[in-house]
N, C-alpha and C positions, 0 to 999 in steps of 0.2 A: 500340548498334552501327549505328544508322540514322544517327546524325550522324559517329561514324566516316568510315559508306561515301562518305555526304554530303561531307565537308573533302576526301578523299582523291580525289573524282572530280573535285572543281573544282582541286586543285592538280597534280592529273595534266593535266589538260586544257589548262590553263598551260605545264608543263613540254614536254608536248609539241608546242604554239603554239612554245615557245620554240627547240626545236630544228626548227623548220621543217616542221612534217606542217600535211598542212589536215585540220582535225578537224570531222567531222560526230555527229551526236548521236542519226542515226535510218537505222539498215540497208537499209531499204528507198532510201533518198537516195544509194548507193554506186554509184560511175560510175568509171572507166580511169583513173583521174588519179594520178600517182606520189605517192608518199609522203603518200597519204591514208589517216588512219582513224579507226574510229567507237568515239568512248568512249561508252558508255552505264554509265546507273543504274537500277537496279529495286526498289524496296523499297516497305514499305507504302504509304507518303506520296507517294512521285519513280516512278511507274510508267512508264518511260521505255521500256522492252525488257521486254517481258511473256514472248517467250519468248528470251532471252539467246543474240539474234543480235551483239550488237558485239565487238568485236575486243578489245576491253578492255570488260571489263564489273564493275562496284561493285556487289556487295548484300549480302543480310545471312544469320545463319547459317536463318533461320525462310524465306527465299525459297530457299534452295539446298538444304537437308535436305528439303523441303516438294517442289520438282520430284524431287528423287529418289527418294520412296514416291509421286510420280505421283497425289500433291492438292497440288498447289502453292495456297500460301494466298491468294493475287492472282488467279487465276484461276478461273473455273465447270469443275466435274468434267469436262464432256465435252472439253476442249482440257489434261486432265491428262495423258498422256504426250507430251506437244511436246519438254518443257524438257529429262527425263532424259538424251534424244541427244547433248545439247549440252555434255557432260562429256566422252564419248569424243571424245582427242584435243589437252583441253585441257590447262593447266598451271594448278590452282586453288590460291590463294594464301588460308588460313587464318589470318588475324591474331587477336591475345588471342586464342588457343584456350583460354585458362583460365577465360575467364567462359562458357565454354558448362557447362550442367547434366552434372554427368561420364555417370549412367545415364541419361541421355534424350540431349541432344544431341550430347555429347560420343562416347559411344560407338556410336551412330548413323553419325556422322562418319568413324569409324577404318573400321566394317565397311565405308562406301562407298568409302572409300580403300583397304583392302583389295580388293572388287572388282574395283575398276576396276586393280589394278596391272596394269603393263604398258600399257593402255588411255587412262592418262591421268599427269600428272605432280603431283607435290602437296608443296605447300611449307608446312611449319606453325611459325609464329611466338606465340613467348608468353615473358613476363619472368617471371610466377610459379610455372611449373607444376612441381609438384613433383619431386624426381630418380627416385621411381620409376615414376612416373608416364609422363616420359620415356621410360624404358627401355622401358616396356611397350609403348608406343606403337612405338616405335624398329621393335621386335621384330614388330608387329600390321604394319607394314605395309612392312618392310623398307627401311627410310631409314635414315640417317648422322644422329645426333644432332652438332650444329654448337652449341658453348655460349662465352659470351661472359664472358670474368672481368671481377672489378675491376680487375686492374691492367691488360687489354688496355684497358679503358675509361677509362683512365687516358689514353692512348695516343693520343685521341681527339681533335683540332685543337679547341680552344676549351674542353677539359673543365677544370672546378671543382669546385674541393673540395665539398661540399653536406651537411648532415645534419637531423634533426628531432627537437626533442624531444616525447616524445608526451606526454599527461595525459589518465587512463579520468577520467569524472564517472558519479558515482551516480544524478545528474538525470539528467530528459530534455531533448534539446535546447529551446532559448527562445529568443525575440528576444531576452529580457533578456541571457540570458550572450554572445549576437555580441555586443551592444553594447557591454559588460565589456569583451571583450579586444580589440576593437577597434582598428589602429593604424593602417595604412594599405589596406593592400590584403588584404579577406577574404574566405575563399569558405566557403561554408555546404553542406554536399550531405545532401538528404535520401533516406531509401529508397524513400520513393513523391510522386508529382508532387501529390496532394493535400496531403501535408504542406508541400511546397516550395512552394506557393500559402497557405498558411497561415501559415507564417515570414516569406515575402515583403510580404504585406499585413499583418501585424504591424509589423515594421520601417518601412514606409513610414509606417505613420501616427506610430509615435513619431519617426520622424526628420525627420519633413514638415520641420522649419523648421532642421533643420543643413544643411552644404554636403556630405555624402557622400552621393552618388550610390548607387541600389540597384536591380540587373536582376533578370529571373527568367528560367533559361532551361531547359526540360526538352521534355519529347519532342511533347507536345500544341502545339503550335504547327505553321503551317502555314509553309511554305520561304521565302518573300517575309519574313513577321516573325524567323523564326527566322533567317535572313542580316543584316536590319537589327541584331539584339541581337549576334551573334558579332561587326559589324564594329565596334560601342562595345566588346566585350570587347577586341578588340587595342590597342584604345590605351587600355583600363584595367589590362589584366592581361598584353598581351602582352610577347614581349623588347624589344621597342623602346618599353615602354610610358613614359609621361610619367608625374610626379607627380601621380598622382591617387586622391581617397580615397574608396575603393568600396567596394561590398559585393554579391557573386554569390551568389544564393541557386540551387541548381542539383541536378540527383539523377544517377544513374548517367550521363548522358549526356555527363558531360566526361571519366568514368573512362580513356575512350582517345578519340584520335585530334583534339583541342581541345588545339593550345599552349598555354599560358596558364600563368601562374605566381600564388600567394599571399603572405604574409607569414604567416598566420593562418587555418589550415584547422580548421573546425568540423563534424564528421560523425558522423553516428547509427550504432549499430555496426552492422556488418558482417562476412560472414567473412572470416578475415586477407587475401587472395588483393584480394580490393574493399578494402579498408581501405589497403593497398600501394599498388594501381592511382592510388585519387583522392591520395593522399600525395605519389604522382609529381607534382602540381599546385602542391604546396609548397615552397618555396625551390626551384624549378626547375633555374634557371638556375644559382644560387651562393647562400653564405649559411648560415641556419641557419633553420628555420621551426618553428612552432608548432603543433601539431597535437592539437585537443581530441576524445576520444571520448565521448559520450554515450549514457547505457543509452536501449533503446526503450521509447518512451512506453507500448509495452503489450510486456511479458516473455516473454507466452505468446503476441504475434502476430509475427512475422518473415519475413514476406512483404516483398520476393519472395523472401527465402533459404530454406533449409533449415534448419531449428532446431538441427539437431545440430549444425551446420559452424558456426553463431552460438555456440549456448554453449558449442561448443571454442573458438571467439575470446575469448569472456567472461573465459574460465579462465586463458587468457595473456595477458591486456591489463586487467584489472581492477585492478592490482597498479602500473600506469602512473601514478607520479608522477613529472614535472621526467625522462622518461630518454627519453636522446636513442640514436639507433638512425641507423648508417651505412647503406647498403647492403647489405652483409655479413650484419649483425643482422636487416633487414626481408626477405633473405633465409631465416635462418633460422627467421623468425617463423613466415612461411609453409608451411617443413617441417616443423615443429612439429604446427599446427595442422590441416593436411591430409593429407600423409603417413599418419598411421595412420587417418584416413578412410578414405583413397581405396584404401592395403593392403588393406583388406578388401572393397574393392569391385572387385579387380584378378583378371579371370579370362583363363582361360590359352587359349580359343578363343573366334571372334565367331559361334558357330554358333548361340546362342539368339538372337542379334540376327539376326542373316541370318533366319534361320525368320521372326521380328517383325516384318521389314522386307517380308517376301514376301508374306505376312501382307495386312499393311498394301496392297501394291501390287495383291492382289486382289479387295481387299473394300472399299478408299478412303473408312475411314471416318473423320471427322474426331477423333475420340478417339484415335486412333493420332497425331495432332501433340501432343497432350499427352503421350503416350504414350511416344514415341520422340526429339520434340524437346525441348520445353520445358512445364511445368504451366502456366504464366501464360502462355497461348496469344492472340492479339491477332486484333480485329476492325479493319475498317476501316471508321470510321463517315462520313455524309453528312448534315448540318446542315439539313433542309430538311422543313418541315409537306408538302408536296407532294409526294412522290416521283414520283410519277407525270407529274409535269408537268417535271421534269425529261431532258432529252435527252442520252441518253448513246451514242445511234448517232452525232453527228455528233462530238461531242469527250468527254473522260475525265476528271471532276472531280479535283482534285490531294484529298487523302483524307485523316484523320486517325485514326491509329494506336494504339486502346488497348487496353488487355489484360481480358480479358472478364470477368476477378473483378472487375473498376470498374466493372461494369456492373448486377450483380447490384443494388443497395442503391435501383436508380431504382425508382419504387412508383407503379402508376395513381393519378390522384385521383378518377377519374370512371369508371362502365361506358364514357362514347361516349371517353377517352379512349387513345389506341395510345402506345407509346413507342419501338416500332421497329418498321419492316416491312422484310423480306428480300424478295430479290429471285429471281426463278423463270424460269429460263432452259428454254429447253425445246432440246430435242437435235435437233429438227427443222430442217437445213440451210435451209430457209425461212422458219423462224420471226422476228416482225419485233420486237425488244427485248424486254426482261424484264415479264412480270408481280410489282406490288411487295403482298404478302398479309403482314397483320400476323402479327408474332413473339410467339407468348403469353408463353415463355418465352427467356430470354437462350440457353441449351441449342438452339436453333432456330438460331441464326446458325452458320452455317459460315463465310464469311471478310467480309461486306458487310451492313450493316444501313442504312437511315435512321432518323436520330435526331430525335424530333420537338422541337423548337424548345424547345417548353414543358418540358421537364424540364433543359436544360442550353444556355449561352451561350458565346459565342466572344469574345473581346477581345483586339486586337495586344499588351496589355501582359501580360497573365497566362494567354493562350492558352485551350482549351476546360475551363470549369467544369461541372461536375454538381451537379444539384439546384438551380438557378436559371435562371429565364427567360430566353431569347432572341429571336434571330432567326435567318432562315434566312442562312447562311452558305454560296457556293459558288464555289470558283475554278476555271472548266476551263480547264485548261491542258495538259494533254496528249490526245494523237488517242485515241480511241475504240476500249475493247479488240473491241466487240462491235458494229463496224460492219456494217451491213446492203449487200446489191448489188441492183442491178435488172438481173435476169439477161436474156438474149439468148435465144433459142432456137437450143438449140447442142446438132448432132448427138455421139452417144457418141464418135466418132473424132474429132470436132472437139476434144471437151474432153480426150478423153486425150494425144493431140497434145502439145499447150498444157501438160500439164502435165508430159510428157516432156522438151521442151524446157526448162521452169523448171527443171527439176531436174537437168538436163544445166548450167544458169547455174550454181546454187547448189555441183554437184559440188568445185569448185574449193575450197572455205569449207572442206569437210569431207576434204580429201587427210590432213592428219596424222591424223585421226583411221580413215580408212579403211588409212592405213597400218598403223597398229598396231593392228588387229584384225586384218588379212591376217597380223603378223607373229605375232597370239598362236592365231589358227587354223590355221596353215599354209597361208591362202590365197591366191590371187592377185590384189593392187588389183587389176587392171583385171576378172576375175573379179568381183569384189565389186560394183564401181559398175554393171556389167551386170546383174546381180543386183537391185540397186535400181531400177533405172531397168524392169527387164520387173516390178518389182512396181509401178508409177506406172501402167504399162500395163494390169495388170489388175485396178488398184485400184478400180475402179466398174463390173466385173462382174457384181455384185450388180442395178446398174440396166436389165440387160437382160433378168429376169424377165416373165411379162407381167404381174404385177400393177403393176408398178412403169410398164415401158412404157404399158399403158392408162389408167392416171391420168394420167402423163406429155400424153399424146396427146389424152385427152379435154380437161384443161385448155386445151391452145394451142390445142383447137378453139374455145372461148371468149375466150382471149387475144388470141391473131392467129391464123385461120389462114391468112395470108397469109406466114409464112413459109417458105423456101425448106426449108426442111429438113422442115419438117410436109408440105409438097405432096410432097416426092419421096419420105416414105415413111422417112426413116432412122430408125433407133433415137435417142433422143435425150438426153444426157445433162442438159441443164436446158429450161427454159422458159422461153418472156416473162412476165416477172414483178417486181412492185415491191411488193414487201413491205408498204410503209405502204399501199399500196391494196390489194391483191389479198390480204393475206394473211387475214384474216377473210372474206373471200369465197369461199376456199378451203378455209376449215372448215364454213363454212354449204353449200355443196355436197357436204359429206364425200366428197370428193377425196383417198383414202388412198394415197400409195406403197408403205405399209409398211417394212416394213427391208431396206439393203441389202447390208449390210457384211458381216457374219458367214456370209450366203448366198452370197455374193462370193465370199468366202476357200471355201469347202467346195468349189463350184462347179467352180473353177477351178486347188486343189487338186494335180492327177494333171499340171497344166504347172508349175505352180512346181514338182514334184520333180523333172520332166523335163529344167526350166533346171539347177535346182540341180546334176542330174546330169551334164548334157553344161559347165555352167562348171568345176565344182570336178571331175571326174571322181572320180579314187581321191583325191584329196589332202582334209583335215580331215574331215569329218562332214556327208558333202551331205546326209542326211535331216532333221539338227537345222535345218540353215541354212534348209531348206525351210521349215521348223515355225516360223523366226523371222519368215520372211516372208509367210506366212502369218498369224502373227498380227496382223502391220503392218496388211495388206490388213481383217483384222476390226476392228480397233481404227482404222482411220484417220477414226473419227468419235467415239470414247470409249476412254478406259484399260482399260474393266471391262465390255465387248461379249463376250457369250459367250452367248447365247440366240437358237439354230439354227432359223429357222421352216421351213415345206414350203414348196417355191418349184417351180417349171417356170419355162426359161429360154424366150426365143423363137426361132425355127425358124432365124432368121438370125446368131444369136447365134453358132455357131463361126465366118463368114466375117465379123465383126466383129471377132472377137480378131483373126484369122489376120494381120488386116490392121493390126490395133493391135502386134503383136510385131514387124512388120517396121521401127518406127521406132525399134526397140531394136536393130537388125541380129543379130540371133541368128537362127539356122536350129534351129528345135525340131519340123518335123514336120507331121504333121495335129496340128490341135486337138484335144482330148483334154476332158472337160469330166464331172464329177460326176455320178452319177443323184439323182432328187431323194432325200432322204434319210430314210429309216424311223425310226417312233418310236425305236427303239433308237439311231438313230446321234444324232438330235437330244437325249437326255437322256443320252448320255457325248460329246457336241462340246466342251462346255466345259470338260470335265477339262482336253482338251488344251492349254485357253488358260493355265492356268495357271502362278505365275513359278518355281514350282520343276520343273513338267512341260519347262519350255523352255531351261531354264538353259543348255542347250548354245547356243543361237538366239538369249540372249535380246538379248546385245548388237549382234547383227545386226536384230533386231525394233526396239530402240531409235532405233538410229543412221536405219534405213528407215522408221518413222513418222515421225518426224522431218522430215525431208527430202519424203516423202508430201505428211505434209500442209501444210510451207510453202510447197510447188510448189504446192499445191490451190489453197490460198487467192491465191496471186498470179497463176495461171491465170485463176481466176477473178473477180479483181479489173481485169484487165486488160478483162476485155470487157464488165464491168457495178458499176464501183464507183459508188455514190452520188455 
């Protein structure tokens, strides 16, 4: 799916070149200019839009499932609720929905599309998926099943006749049998990229002294090589290809979205649905193709499929001698095969998933993406004996994408030797990059490990190998998700300001999507965006405690106290501060803030209901809406912030707000503000954060964190970016 998203975002980008937009590639670079826009890519390897701000945005289904239970796999847990905002509103376009895992991603999928109905628009495209499967879905999320015949396809300006005869083999695939049938133009596809590095270096040494050519292209390669190999595939295998005699040894990753056509496809088996897909790759264009299936070299391993979905393929394709299969048939293979599967796995409400997924959204633990998206859940590794000396504040290494069962078989050879160390980000808004502590076991990594040299190598031609030496391999190429600032000393009004205003910029991005939630709560846009914007206002309320304030203040009496805001006494929402110096200087002083989010939100509490009341008066459910914005204001530092400390606010603290709501223009009154809170209220506060406690709020919490905190951070970029 990653090279899918990949083809489709470079020839969208063209397309839209061609019809005249100026296309930019990075949200933050968006300026007045007519008919500009920003296509972005975000997947394991192309981390281009970490939280899917472009206008057009390509990923995959493991980054979009993954921001919606709010552990996106690209990202460290405390920046987990950014992305799920970023659905309300949109129009999300689901291609091959048949190779997602039906009870993990696939149904995953349906619940969020159900959700968000009303909320968001959703288009699902797939060539195999079964007819009742269709229906079910149809039904799950109330859409128009839209189905394409033979004969409309017939219909088609340039279509051909096309067909394939198939033949099951009892062996396992071989260099020897490509070489057999060999004619002109053959593609080979294995089920995992070791093996396709295996067949590949086979073939090459027995072919070293003939004239056919032999690529290898699968998912371990990095964008710069893996661009160089697809542009020799078009003029081997493309429609305009010349006579040339080749041989693609390749695994899942041409199954969609890689034009390219065969003479002579040889494939390890698979369930019918994948066995179809790469088929599609065989007599393409016209013609008649050949298509060899082979048993797996091991019966009882079938990774990545499913065993059961395999030996139902086994049962109707073992029996494959010289029979060639139209569309129609390769149709029917498919219903055959999966159909009484997926009947039995077809239930009639998404209410165990929903519970799973809330689940999941409150407790963020990474087993829930096995769980709910895919078992063969993928790391992104980094090439490099050093970690540590690696700089990832100033730019963002481009990354390689494997799946963490290939991880498992690396084996220490030494006590002084590591094989991976993760990286430890700490939730402290000052904190200066990651500590990297070795990974005992592969079970440790949650989405980023470095990989030490010694156990595994990188090469342009066969991509990254396991269990042989290397070196460090690293390309940065993209900006830095976990850039550091050198903050200013900047009063509490100063910074909420700043970020009232960003978020007054940003309002415009999100109009469709604050529309349809006014139309599915019965609220009023402009209701709504006031709503948001007095939660910016009171989102760092928390920092006006005095524990927070005199840390705050003790600091910049060591930093500077010569500035203007320390001399005249304001409450202060950051400090002079530069991270790569000061920040272990500020732990050797145990210099504590403590927390200030979740005290924020209780705080301040008795005005958000106040807004909520006087915007929405009698119309929808102004208590929930308060409840969702309140969780905003807790979580605008972590998805799973719900531990309420004792706090006392400072004495000036309500004529701070008073003053902070006026940039919101709402008239709410006196300030109103929390007493500090007794044990009892701090050990049931976090019931209330809860996603099934909030359900009514939650798409109003969503959309307003969101928005939060990409105001913060440009707020704050503005007056102290590195």
């Amino acid at each position: 799916m990653r090279a899918l998203a990949f083809d489709l975002y470079n020839s969208t980008i063209q397309i839209a070149k061609n019809a005249g937009f100026s296309v930019i590639d990075d949200p933050e670079n968006r300026s007045d200019q007519e008919r500009e826009i920003c296509i972005t890519i975000q997947t394991g390897e192309l981390q281009k839009d970490h939280f899917f701000e472009g206008d057009i945005i390509f990923t995959t289904i493991d980054q979009l499932l993954s921001s919606y239970l709010t552990i996106p796999v690209s990202l460290p847990d405390r920046l987990g609720n950014v992305n799920i905002g970023a659905i309300i509103g949109s129009l999300v376009v689901f291609d091959e929905v048949h190779l997602m895992e039906f009870q993990r991603s696939f149904l995953t999928a349906t619940e969020m599309m159900n959700r968000f109905k009303d909320l968001a628009q959703f288009f699902v495209m797939t060539a195999t998926l079964t007819e009742p499967v269709q229906r079910w879905l149809a039904k799950q999320i109330s859409a128009e099943p839209i189905t394409c015949s033979i004969d409309e396809l017939k219909c088609v300006p340039d279509y051909e006749e096309r067909s394939r005869i198939y033949s099951f083999k009892e062996e396992s695939l071989s260099s020897n049998s490509v070489i057999n049938n060999h004619r002109e133009k053959t593609l080979v596809l294995c089920n995992t990229v070791d093996r396709s590095q295996k067949i590949y270096s086979e073939l090459k040494e027995k072919l070293e002294e003939s004239d056919i050519k032999v690529a290898l292209l699968h998912s371990r390669f990095f964008k710069r090589d893996r661009k160089e190999i697809e542009k020799n595939l078009q003029g081997w295998f493309g429609k305009k290809s010349e006579n040339v005699n080749a041989i693609l040894v390749s695994t899942q990753v041409v199954e969609a979205g890689i034009d390219i056509s065969c003479d002579t496809m040889h494939t390890e088996l698979a369930p019918a649905n994948s066995l179809i897909q790469r088929a599609g790759r065989c007599a393409r264009y016209s013609g008649v193709g050949r298509v060899f299936i082979y048993e797996l070299e091991d019966i009882s391993n079938s990774l990545p499929y499913a065993k059961n979905v395999v030996d139902a393929t086994r049962l109707e394709v073992k029996d494959f001698k010289e029979k060639e299969l139209d569309p129609d048939s390769e149709r029917d293979l498919v219903e055959r095969v999966h159909a009484p599967l997926e009947d039995s796995n077809l239930i009639d409400s998404l209410q165990n998933r929903l519970e799973e997924v809330n689940e999941a959204m409150d407790h963020g633990h990474s087993s829930s993406i096995r769980k709910l998206i895919r078992e063969v859940d993928s790391i992104n590794i980094l090439i490099t004996p050093n970690p540590d000396d690696e700089n990832l504040e100033e730019s963002w290494p481009e990354m390689l994408s494997v799946p963490r069962s290939t991880l498992y078989k690396l084996k220490k050879e030494g006590a002084s030797d590591w094989i991976f160390k993760i990286p430890v980000f700490s939730d402290d808004e000052d904190f200066n990059g990651p500590i990297w502590q070795e990974a005992e076991s592969v079970n440790e990594i949650s989405w980023l490990a470095a990989l030490n040299p010694r156990f595994a190598r990188y090469s342009q031609e066969v991509g990254l190998v396991f269990g042989e030496q290397g070196a460090r391999c690293i390309y940065y190429t993209e900006r830095s998700l976990h850039k550091s600032y050198r903050y200013s000393c900047e009063s509490y009004l100063e910074h909420t300001n700043r970020v009232i205003e960003v978020a007054r910029c940003l309002m415009p991005l999100y109009d469709k999507g604050i529309k349809n939630l006014a139309n599915k709560t019965m609220l009023d846009s402009d209701a709504i965006k006031k709503m948001i914007l007095l939660a910016c206002a009171f989102h760092d309320t928390g920092k006006l405690s005095i524990q927070w304030q005199s840390a705050m203040l003790k600091w910049q009496s060591i930093s500077n106290p010569n500035a203007e805001q320390f001399i005249r006494g304001l409450p202060l929402a950051h400090t002079t501060y530069d991270p790569a110096r000061d920040w272990r200087r500020m732990q050797e002083l145990k210099i504590q803030q403590g927390p200030h989010a979740a005290e924020g939100a209780y705080a301040i509490l008795p005005m958000i209901i106040k807004g909520s009341q006087t915007l929405f008066e009698d119309n929808g459910d102004p208590e929930n809406m308060a409840i969702g914005i309140m969780t905003a204001i807790a979580r605008h530092h972590g998805p799973r912030t719900s531990n309420l400390q004792p706090f006392r606010l400072v004495p000036e603290a309500e004529n701070v707000l008073s003053d902070a709501i006026k940039s919101v223009e709402i008239d709410l009154g006196p300030v109103m503000i929390s007493e500090t809170p007794d044990q009892d209220t701090i050990d049931t506060f976090k019931q209330y954060l809860k996603i099934s406690e909030i359900e009514k709020g939650m798409f109003l919490y969503w959309l307003s964190v969101r928005i939060i905190r990409l105001a913060d951070q440009r707020a704050t970029s503005k007056i102290g970016c590195l």
